[in-house]
DRENTIMI-187986 format. One record per residue (C-alpha): x, y, z negated; residue number from 1; residue in three letters. Coordinates in nm, 2 decimals, padded with zeros to 4 digits. Each point is the difference from the previous one (the first is absolute). Layout:
DRENTIMI-187986
<rec <X Y Z> NUM 'Ala'>
...
This chain:
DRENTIMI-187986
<rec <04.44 -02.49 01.34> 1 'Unk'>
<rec <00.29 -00.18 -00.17> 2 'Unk'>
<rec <00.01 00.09 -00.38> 3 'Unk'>
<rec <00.34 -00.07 -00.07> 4 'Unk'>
<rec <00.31 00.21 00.09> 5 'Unk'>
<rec <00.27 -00.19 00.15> 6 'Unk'>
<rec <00.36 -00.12 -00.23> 7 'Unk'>
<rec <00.19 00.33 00.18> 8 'Unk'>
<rec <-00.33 00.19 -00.06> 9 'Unk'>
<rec <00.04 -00.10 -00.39> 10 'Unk'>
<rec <00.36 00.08 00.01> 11 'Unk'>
<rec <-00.01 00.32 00.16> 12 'Unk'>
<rec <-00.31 00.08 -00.29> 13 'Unk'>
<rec <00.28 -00.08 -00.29> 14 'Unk'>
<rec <00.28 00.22 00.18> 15 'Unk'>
<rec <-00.27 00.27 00.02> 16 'Unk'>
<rec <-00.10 -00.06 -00.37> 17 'Unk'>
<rec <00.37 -00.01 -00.12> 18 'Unk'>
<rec <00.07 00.34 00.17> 19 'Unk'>
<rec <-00.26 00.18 -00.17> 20 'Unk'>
<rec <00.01 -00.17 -00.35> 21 'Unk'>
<rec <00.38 00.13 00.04> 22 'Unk'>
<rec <-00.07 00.37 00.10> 23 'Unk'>
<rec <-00.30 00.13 -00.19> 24 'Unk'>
<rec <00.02 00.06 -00.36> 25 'Unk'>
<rec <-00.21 -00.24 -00.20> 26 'Unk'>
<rec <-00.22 00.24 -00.09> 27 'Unk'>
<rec <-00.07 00.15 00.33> 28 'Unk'>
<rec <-00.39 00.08 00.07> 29 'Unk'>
<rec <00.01 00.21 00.29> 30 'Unk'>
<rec <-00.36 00.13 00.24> 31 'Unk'>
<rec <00.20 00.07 00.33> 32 'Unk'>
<rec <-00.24 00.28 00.11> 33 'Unk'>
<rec <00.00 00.18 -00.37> 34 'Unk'>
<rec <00.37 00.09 00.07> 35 'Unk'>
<rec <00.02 00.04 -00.36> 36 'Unk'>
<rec <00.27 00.25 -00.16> 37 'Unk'>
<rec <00.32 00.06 00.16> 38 'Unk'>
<rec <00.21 -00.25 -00.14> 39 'Unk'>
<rec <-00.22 -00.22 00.09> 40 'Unk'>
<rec <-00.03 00.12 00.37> 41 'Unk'>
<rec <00.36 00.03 -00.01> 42 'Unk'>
<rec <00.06 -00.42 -00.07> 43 'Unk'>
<rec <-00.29 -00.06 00.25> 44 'Unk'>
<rec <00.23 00.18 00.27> 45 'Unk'>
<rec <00.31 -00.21 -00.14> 46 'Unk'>
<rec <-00.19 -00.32 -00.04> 47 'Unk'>
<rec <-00.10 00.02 00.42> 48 'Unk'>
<rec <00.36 00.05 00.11> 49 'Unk'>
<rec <00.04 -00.30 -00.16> 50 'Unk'>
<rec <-00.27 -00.12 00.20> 51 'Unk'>
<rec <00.12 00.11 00.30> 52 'Unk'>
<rec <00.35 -00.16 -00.04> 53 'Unk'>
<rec <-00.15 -00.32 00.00> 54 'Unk'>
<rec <-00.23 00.12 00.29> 55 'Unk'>
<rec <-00.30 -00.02 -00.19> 56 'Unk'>
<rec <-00.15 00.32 00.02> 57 'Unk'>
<rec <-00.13 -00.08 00.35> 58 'Unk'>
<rec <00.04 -00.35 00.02> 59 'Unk'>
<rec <-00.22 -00.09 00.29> 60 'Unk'>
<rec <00.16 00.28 00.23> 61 'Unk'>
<rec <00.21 -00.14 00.29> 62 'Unk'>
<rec <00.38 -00.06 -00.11> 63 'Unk'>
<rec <00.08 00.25 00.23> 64 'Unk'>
<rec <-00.18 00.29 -00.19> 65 'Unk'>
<rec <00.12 -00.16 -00.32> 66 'Unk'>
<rec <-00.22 -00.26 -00.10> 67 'Unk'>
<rec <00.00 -00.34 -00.06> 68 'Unk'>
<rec <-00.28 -00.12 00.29> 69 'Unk'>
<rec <-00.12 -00.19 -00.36> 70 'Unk'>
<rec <-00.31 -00.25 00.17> 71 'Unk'>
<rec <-00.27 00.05 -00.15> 72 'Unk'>
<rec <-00.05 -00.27 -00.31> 73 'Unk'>
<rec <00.35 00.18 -00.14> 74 'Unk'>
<rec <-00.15 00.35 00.01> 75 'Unk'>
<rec <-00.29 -00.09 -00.18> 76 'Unk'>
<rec <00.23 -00.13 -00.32> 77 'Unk'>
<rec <00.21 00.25 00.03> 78 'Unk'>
<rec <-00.27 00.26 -00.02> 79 'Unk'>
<rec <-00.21 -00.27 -00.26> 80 'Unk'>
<rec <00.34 00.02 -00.26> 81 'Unk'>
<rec <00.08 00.35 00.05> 82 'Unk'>
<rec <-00.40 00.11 -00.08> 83 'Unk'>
<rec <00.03 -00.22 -00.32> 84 'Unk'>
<rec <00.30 00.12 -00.13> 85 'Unk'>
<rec <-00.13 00.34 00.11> 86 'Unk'>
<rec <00.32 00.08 00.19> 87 'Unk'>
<rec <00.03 00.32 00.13> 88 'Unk'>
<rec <00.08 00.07 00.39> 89 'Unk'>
<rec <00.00 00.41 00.05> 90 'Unk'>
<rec <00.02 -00.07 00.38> 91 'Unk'>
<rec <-00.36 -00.22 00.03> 92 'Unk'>
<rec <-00.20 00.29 00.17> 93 'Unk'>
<rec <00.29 00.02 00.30> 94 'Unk'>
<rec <00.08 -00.33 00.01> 95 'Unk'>
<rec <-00.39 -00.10 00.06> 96 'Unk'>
<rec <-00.12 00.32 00.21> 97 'Unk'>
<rec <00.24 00.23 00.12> 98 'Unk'>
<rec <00.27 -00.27 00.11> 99 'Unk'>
<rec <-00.17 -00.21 00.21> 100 'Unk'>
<rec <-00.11 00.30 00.18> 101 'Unk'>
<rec <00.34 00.11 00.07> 102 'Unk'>
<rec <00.09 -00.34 00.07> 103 'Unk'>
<rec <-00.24 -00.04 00.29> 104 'Unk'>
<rec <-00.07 00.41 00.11> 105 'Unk'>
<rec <00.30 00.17 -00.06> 106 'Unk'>
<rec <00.31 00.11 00.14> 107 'Unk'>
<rec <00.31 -00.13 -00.06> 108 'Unk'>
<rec <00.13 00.31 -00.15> 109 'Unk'>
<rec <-00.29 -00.03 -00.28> 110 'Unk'>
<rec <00.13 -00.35 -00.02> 111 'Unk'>
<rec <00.31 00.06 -00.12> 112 'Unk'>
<rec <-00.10 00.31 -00.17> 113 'Unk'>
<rec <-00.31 -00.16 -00.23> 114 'Unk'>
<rec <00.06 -00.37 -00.04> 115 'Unk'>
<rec <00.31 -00.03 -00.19> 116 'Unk'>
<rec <-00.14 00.18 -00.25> 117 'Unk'>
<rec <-00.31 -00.18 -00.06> 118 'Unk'>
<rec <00.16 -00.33 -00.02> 119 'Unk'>
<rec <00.28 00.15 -00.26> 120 'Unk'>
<rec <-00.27 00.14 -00.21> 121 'Unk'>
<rec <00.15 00.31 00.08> 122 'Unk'>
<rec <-00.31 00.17 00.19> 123 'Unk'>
<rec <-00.29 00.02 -00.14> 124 'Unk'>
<rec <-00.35 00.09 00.15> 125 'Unk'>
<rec <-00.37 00.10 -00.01> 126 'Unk'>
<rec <-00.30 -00.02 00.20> 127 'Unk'>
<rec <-00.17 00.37 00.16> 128 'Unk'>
<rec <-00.33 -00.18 00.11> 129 'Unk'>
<rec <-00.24 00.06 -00.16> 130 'Unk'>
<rec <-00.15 00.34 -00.07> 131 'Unk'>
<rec <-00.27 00.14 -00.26> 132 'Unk'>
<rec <-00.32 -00.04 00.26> 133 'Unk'>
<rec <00.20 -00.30 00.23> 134 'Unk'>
<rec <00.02 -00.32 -00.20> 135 'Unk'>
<rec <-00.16 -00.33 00.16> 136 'Unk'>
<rec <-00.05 00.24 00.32> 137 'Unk'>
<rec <00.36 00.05 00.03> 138 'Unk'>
<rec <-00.03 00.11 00.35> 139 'Unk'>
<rec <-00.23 00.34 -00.09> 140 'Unk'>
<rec <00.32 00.09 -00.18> 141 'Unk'>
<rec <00.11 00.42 00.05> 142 'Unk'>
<rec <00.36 00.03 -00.02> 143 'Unk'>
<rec <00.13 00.16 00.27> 144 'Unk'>
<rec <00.36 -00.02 00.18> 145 'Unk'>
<rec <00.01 00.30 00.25> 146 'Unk'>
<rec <00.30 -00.02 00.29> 147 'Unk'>
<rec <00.24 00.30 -00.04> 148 'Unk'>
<rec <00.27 -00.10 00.21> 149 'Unk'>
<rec <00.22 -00.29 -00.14> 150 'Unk'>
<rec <-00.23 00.01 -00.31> 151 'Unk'>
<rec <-00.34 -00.06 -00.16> 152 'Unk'>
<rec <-00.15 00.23 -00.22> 153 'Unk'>
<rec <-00.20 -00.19 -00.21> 154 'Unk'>
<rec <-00.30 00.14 -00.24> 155 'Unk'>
<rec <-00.30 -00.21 -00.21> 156 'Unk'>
<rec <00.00 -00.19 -00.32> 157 'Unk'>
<rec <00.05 -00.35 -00.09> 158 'Unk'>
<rec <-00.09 -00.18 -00.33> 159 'Unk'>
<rec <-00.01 -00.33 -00.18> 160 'Unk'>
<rec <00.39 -00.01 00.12> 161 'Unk'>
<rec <00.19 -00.23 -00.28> 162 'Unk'>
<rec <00.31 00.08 -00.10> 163 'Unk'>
<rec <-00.01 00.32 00.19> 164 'Unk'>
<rec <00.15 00.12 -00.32> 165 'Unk'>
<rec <00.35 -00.24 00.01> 166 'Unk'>
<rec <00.05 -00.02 00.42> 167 'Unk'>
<rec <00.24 00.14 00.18> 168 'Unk'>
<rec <-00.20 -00.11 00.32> 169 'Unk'>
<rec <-00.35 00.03 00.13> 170 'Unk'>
<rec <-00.14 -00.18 00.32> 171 'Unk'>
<rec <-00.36 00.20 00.08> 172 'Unk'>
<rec <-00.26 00.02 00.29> 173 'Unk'>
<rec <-00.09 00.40 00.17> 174 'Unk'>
<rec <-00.21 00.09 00.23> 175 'Unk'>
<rec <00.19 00.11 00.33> 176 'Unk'>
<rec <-00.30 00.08 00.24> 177 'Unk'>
<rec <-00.30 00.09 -00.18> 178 'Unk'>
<rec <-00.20 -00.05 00.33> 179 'Unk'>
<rec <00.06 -00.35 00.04> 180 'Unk'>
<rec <-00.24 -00.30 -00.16> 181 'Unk'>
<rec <00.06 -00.01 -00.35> 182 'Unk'>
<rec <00.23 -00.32 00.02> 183 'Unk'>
<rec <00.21 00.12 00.35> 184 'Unk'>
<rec <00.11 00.33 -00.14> 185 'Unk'>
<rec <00.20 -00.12 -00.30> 186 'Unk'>
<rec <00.37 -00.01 -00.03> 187 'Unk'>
<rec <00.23 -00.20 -00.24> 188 'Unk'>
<rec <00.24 00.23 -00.15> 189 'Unk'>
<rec <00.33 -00.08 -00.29> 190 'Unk'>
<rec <00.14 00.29 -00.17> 191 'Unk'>
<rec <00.27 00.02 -00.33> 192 'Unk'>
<rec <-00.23 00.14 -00.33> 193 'Unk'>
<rec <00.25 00.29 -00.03> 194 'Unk'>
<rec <-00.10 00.18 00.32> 195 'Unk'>
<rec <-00.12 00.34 -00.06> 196 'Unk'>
<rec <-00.35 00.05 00.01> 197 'Unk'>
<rec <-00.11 -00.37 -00.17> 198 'Unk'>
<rec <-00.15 00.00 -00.36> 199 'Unk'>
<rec <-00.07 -00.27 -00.28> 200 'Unk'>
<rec <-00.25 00.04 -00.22> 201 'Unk'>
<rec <-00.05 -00.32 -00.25> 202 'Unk'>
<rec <-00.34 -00.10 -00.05> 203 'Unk'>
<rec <-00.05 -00.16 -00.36> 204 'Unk'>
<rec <-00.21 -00.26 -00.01> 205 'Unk'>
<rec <-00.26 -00.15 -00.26> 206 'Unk'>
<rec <00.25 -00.17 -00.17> 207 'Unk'>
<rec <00.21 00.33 -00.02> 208 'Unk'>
<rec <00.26 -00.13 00.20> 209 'Unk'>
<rec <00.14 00.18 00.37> 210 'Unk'>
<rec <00.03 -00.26 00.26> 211 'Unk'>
<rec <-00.19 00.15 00.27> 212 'Unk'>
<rec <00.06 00.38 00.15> 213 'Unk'>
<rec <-00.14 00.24 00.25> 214 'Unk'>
<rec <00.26 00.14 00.23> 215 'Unk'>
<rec <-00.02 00.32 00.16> 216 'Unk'>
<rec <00.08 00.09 00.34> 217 'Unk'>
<rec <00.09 00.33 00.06> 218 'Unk'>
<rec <00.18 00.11 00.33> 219 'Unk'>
<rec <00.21 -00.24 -00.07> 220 'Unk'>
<rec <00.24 -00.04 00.29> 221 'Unk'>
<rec <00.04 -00.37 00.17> 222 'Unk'>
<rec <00.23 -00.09 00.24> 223 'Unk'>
<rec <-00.11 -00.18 00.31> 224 'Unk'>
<rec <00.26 -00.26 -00.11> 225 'Unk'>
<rec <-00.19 -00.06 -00.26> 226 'Unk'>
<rec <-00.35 -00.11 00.19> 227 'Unk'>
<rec <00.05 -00.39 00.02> 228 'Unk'>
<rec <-00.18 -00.11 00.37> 229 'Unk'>
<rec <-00.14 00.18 00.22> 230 'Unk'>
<rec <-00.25 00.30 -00.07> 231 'Unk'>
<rec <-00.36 -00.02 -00.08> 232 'Unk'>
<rec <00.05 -00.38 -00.02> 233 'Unk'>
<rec <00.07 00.03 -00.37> 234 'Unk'>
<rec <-00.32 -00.19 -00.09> 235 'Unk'>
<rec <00.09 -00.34 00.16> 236 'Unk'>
<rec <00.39 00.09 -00.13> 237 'Unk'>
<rec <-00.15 -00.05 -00.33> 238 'Unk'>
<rec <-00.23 -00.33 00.03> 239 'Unk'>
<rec <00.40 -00.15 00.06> 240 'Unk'>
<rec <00.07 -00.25 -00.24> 241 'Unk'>
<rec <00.31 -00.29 00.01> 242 'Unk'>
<rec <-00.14 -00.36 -00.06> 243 'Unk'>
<rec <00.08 00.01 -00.37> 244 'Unk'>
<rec <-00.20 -00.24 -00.25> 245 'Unk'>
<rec <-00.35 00.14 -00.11> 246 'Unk'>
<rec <-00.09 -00.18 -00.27> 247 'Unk'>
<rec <-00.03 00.24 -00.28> 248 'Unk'>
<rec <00.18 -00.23 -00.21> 249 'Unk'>
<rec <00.16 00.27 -00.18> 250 'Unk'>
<rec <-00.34 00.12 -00.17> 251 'Unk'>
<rec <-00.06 -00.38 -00.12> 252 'Unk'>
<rec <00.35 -00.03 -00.15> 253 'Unk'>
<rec <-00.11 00.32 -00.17> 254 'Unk'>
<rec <-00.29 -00.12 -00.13> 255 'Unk'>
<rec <00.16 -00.35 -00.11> 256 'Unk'>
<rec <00.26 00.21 -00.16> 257 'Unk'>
<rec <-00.27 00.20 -00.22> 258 'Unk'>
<rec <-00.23 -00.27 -00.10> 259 'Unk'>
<rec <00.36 -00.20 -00.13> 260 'Unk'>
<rec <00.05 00.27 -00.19> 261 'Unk'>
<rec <-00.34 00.02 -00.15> 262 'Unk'>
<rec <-00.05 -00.34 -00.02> 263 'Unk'>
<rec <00.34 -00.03 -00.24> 264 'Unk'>
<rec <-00.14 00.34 -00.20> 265 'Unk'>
<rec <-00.30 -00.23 -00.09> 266 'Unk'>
<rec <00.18 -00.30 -00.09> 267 'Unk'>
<rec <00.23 00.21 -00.28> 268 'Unk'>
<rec <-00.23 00.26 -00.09> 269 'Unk'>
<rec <-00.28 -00.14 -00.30> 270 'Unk'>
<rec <-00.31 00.13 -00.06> 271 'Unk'>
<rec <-00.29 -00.13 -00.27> 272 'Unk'>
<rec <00.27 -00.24 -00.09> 273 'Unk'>
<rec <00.13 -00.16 00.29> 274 'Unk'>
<rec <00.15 00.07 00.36> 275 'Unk'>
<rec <-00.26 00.27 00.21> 276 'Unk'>
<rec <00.03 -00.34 00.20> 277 'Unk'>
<rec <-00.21 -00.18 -00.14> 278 'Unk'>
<rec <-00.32 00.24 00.00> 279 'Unk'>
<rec <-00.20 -00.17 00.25> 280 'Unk'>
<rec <-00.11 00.39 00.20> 281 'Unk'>
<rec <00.37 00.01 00.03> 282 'Unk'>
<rec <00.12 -00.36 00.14> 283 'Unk'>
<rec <-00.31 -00.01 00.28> 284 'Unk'>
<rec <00.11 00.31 00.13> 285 'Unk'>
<rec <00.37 -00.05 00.02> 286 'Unk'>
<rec <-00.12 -00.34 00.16> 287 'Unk'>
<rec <-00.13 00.15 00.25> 288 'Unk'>
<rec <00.22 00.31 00.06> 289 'Unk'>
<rec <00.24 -00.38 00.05> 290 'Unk'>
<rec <-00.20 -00.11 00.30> 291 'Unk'>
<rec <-00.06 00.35 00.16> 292 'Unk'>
<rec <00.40 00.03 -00.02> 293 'Unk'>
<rec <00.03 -00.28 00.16> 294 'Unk'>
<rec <-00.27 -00.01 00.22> 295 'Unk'>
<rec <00.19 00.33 00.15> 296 'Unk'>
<rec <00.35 -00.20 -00.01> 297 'Unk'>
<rec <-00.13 -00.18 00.27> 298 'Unk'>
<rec <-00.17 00.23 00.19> 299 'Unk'>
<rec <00.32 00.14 00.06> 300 'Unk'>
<rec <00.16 -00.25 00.07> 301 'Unk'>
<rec <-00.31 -00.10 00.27> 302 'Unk'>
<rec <00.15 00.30 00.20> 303 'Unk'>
<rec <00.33 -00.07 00.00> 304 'Unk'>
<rec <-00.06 -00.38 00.12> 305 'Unk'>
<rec <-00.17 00.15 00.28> 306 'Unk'>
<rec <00.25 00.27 00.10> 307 'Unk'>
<rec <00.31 -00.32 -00.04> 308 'Unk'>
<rec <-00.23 -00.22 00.24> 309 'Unk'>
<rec <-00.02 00.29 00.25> 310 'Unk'>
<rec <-00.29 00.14 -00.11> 311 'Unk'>
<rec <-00.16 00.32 00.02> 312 'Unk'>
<rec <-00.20 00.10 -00.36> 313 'Unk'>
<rec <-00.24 00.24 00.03> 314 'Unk'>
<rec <-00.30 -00.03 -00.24> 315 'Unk'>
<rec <00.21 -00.24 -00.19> 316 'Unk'>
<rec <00.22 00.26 -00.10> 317 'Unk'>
<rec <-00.31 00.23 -00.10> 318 'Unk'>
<rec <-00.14 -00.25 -00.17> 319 'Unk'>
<rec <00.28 -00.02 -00.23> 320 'Unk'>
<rec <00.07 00.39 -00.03> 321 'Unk'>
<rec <-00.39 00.04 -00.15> 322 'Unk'>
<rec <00.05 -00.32 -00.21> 323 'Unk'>
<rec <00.35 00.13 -00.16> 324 'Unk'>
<rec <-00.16 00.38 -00.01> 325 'Unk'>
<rec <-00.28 -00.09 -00.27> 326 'Unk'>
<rec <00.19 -00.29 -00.19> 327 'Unk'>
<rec <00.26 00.26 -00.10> 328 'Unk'>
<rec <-00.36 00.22 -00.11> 329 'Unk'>
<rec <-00.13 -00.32 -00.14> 330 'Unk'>
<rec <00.33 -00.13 -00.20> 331 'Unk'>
<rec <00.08 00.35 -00.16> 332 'Unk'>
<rec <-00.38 00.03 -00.11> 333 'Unk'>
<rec <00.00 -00.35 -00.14> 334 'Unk'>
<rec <00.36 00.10 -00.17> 335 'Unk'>
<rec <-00.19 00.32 -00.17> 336 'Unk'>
<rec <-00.28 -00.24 -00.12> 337 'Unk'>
<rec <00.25 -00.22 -00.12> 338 'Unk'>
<rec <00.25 00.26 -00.18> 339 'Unk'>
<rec <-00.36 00.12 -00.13> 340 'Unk'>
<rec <00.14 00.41 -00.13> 341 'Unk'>
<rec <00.32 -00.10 00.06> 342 'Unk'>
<rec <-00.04 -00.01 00.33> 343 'Unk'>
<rec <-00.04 00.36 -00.01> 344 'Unk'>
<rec <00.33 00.12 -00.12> 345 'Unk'>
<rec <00.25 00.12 00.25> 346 'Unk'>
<rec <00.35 -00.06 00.01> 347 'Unk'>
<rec <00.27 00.17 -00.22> 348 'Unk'>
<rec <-00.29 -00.06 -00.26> 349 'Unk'>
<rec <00.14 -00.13 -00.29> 350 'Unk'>
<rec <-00.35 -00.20 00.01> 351 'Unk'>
<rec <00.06 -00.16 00.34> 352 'Unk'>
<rec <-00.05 -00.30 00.12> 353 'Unk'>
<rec <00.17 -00.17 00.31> 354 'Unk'>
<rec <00.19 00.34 00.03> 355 'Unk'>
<rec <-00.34 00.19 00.06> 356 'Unk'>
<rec <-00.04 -00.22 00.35> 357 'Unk'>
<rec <-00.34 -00.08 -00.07> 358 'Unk'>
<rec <-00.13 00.37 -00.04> 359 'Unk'>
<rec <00.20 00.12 00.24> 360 'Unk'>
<rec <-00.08 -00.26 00.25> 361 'Unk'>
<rec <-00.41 00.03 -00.08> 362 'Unk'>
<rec <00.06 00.35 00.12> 363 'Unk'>
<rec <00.24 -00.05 00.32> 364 'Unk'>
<rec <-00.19 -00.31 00.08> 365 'Unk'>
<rec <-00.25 00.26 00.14> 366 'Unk'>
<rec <00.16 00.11 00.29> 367 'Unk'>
<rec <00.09 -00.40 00.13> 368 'Unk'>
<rec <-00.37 -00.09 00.21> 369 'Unk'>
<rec <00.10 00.36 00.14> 370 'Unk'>
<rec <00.36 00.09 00.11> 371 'Unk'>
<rec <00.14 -00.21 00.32> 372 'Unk'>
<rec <-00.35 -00.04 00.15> 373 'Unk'>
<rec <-00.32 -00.01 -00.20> 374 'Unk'>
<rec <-00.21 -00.33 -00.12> 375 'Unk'>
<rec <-00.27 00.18 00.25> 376 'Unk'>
<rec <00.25 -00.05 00.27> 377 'Unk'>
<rec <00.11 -00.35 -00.09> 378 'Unk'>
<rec <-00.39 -00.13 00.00> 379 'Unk'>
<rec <-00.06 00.17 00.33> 380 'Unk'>
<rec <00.30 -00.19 00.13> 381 'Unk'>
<rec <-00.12 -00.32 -00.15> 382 'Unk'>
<rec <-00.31 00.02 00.12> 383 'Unk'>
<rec <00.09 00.07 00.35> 384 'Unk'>
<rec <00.31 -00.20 00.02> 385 'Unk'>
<rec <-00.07 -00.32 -00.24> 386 'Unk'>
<rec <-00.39 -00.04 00.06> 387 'Unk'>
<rec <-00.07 00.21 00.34> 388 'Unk'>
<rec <-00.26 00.23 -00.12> 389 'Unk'>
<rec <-00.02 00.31 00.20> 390 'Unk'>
<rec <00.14 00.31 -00.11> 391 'Unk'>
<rec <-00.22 00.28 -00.15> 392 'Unk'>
């Protein structure tokens, strides 16, 4: 792989960088799946039009459909900035998941209906996949979607669902013939979040914060519009994915962005009479929370070499999911260590530190070797893909 970006790379980096120093307050510390308060939500949704003036919301898409066609060196610094300056983009779950699957599956009428609004920020969407006994098994799933003339009637719970709470739009999977194998009877259905029938119920997490949701299913009435593809072949509607980057360089920028912020809180905040730097517990494990950032940098940017040579990556890309997954763990444990009781204190604590990240992060941090495919998963795929062992 070549570890430099190219001149244009470097100059589209700086427009990038320019854009966001201009837009988000100084102090803005924003987690895009906590949603935060209103206000908050409310810039998010402002911020992503912005986005999508410049085409940026969905800037890999075909120009046609309102992207860029960005290659894929320039998607991974666009993503790499935006993740370090924490930018928000209210449109990531439909630009990544329910997009491309209109863009390949559906009908021109669901083209013009749905697309526009993803790439203005103006949609925004959730995931019905999973359910409470369905998770890795996606494909036992229980939700139903019963025929009744130019509609589906669909019945079942699904859960884990972020930002159920804030979409106007949902994209989920129903079982249409419950006599079928489990993977041939599935069908891939869209629907708007106000339809009668569909609840939200916030689940609060750890960290007491309500970025996942169940949603509840009940008769709610579907048009057949609304099925993207053909029925029962919802299951391999749903593998679709565009050729976007892969690198999970948006978790490393993360990660570089935390530990730059620690790192400073230790060079300005004394303790026994000189900088917390200096205590040697404290430099060793900053030095190597340095190398492990690092180390995942260029993971990422393994995978996106391969995808701009033509490449397929395929444990590659797991390998860096399970990597990023426990850094984050590992960084906002050290960062607790580090803040010593400090690290404890939550924001809008007078007695915070770093804005209550830390703590907040320790907590959240939880969820990361889990949500978007488990560390289980990723080995499996690493060991069958990477070093050909057989499977289980």
């Amino acid at each position: 792989m070549d570890f430099r970006f190219t001149p244009e790379e470097e100059a589209f980096r700086q427009e990038v960088r320019r854009f966001l120093q201009s837009e988000l307050p100084p102090d803005w510390d924003y987690d895009p799946f906590e949603a935060g308060e209103d206000e908050t939500w409310e810039f998010a949704r402002a911020f992503t039009r912005k986005l999508g003036e410049r085409r940026w919301t969905a800037p890999a898409w075909p120009p046609e459909y309102g992207g860029l066609g960005l290659d894929f060196m320039r998607q991974v610094i666009l993503a790499e900035e935006m993740a370090y300056f924490r930018a928000p983009n209210t449109s990531q779950i439909g630009v990544t998941y329910a997009g491309p699957t209109i863009i390949v599956h559906g009908t021109e009428e669901q083209k013009r209906e749905l697309l526009p609004g993803i790439v203005s920020g103006d949609i925004v969407w959730c995931q019905g996949f999973s359910e409470p006994n369905s998770g890795s098994d996606l494909a036992s799933l229980q939700t139903t979607a019963v025929r009744d003339g130019d509609e589906y009637v669909v019945n079942g719970v699904k859960v884990w669902s972020s930002l159920a709470h804030r979409a106007n739009w949902c994209f989920f999977l129903a079982r249409t013939d419950p006599n079928a194998p489990k993977h041939k009877g599935i069908s891939f259905f869209v629907v708007p979040m106000d339809t009668p029938g569909i609840r939200v119920v916030p689940i609060i997490n750890m960290a007491g914060l309500k970025g996942f949701n169940q949603i509840f299913f009940e008769d709610v009435r579907v048009p057949v519009r609304y099925r993207v593809g053909e029925e029962n072949s919802g299951w391999y509607v749903a593998m679709t994915t565009l050729n976007f980057e892969r690198s999970n360089i948006a978790s490393a920028a993360g990660a570089k962005r935390t530990f730059d912020e620690l790192l400073r809180y230790c060079r300005e905040t004394e303790a026994n009479g000189g900088p917390l730097l200096r205590q040697p517990r404290v430099r060793h494990r900053l030095a190597e929370l340095a190398i492990e950032i690092e180390v995942g940098r260029y993971l990422s940017y393994r995978v996106a070499s391969i995808q701009a040579r033509g490449g397929v990556p395929l444990y590659e890309s797991s390998m860096a999911k399970v990597y990023h997954s426990e850094l984050n763990q590992r960084l906002y444990r050290s960062g607790a260590e580090v803040l010593g009781l400090y690290g404890q204190v939550r924001e809008g604590d007078r007695h915070a530190r770093l804005k209550g990240r830390i703590a907040r992060g320790y907590l959240t941090s939880v969820a990361s070797t889990i949500a978007a495919g488990t560390s289980e998963i990723q080995r499996n795929i690493i060991a069958e893909k990477g070093l050909g062992l057989p499977r289980p």
